[in-house]
C-alpha positions in Angstrom: 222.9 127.2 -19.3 221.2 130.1 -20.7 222.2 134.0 -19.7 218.2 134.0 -18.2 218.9 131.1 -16.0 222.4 133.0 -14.9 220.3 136.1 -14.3 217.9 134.0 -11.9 221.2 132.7 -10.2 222.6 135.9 -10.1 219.3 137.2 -8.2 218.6 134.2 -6.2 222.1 134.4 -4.8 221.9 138.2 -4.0 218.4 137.8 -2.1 220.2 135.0 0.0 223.1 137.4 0.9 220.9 140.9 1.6 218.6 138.4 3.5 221.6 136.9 5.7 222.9 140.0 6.2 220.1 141.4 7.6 219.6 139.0 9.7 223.4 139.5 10.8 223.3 143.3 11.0 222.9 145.1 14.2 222.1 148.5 15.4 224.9 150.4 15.1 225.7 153.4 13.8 226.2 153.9 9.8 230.0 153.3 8.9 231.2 156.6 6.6 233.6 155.9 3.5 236.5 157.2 5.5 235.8 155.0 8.4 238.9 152.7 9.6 236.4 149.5 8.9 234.4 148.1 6.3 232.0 144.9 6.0 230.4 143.2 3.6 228.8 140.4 1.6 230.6 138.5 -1.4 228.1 137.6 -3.9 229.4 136.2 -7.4 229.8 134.1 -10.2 232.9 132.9 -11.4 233.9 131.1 -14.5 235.9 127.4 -14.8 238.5 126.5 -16.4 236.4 126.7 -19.9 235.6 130.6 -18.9 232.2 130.0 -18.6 230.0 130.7 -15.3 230.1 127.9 -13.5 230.1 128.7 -9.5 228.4 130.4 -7.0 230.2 132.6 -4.4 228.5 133.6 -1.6 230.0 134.9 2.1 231.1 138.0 4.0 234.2 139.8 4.3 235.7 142.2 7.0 238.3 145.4 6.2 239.9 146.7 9.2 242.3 149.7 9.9 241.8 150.3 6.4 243.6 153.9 7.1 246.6 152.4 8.4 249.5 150.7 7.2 248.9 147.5 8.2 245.6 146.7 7.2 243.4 143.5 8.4 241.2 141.8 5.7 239.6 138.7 6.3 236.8 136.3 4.4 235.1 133.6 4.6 232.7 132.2 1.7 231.6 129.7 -0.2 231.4 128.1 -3.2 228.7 126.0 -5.3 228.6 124.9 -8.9 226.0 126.4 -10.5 224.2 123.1 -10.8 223.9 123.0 -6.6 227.1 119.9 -6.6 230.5 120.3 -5.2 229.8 122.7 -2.3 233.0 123.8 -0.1 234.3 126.8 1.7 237.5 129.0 1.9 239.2 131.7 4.1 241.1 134.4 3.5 243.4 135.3 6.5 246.5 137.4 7.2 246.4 140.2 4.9 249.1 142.1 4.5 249.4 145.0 2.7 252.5 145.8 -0.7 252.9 149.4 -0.9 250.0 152.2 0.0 246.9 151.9 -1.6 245.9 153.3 -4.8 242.8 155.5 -5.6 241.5 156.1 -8.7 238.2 158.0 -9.1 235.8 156.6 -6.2 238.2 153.4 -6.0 240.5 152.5 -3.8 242.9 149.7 -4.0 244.7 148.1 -1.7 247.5 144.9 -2.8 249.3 142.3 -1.1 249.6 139.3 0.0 247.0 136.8 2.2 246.6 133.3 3.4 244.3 131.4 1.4 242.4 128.2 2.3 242.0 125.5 -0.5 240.7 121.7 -0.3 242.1 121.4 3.8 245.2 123.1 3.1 246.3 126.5 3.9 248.8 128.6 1.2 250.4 131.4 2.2 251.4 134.6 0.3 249.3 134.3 -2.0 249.0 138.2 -4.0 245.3 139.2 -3.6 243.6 142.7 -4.8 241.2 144.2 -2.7 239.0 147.1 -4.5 236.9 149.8 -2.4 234.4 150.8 -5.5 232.6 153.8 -4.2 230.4 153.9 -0.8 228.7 150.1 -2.1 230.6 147.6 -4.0 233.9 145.8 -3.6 235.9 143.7 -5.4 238.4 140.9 -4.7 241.0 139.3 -7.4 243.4 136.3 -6.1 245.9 135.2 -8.3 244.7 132.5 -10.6 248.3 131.2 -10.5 248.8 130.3 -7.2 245.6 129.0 -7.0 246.0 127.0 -9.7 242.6 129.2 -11.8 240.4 127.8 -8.7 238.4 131.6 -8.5 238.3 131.7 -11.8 239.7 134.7 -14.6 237.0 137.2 -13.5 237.1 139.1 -9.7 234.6 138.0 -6.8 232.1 140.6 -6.6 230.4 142.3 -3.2 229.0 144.6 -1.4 230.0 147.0 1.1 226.7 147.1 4.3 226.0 150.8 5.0 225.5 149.3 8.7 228.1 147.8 10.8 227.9 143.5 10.4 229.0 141.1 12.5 230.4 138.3 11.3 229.0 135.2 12.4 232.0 132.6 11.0 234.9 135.4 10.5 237.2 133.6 12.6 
C-alpha cells in the first residue's frame, strides 16, 4: 500500500468521524479545557504485527470527572483492516486511575488501569494511557502486552469536540 493511498484512508476515515459526530452533537454549551468532562472521536491507523499500517480505528470516547481522583473514561470503537476485511469492535470500561495525573506543556496525562474488550472476552486491568494534548487532540496507548500487540506499537489517535457529544453506543 502506498503512503498516498494511507493519506486517502487517513482522510476518508476522519470525514466519516467529523461527519458522525456532527450528526451526534447537540446544542450545548462549549466544554472549556478545565471542564470536569471531555468527548471525543478516535480516528487512527495502527500498525500489525509487521509494523506496518494495517487497521482502521474509528469510534468515540468519553472522560468524566477528569478533575477528580477517580476519574471515568470509557470507549467504544472499531476496527477495520485497511483492505475493508476483519471488521470488529472493542470497549474500554472501568477506568481507574494510578497516581495523579501528569502535565507536561499543554498535555495532561492520566495512567491506570481499564477493562478491555477483545474477540467476546473481557480483560481486566489492563495499564492504559490516556493523553489530553492541548484544547483538540487526545491520545490513548494500551499495553501491547496484555493485549497480546492487538492495537498495535503506535497510540490510537483522536479528537477532543469543542461541543458537548452524546454518545450514541457508550454503554
Amino acid at each position: 500500500m502506498t503512503a498516498k493511498s494511507l493519506i486517502i484512508i487517513a482522510v476518508a476515515v476522519a470525514i466519516v468521524t467529523m461527519a458522525s459526530a456532527n450528526v451526534a452533537t447537540t446544542a450545548s454549551a462549549q466544554q472549556s479545557q478545565t471542564s470536569g468532562s471531555k468527548v471525543g472521536s478516535i480516528v487512527s491507523i495502527q500498525n500489525g504485527n509487521d509494523g506496518k499500517p494495517e487497521w482502521i480505528v474509528s469510534g468515540g470516547w468519553e472522560f468524566k470527572n477528569i478533575n477528580s481522583s477517580s476519574p471515568a473514561f470509557n470507549a467504544t470503537f472499531n476496527m477495520v483492516m485497511l483492505n475493508g476485511t476483519a471488521p470488529h469492535k472493542h470497549t474500554i470500561t472501568d477506568f481507574k486511575m494510578t497516581g495523579t495525573p501528569t502535565k507536561s506543556g499543554i498535555a495532561t496525562t492520566y495512567n491506570g488501569t481499564a477493562s478491555v474488550t477483545m474477540k467476546g472476552m473481557t480483560m481486566s486491568n489492563v495499564p492504559i494511557s490516556i493523553k489530553l494534548m492541548g484544547p483538540r487532540a487526545t491520545s490513548l496507548w494500551i499495553d501491547p502486552t496484555m493485549t497480546k500487540g492487538h492495537f498495535g506499537n503506535t497510540p490510537i489517535y483522536g479528537i477532543q469536540h469543542g461541543m458537548q457529544m452524546q454518545m450514541m453506543s457508550m454503554k
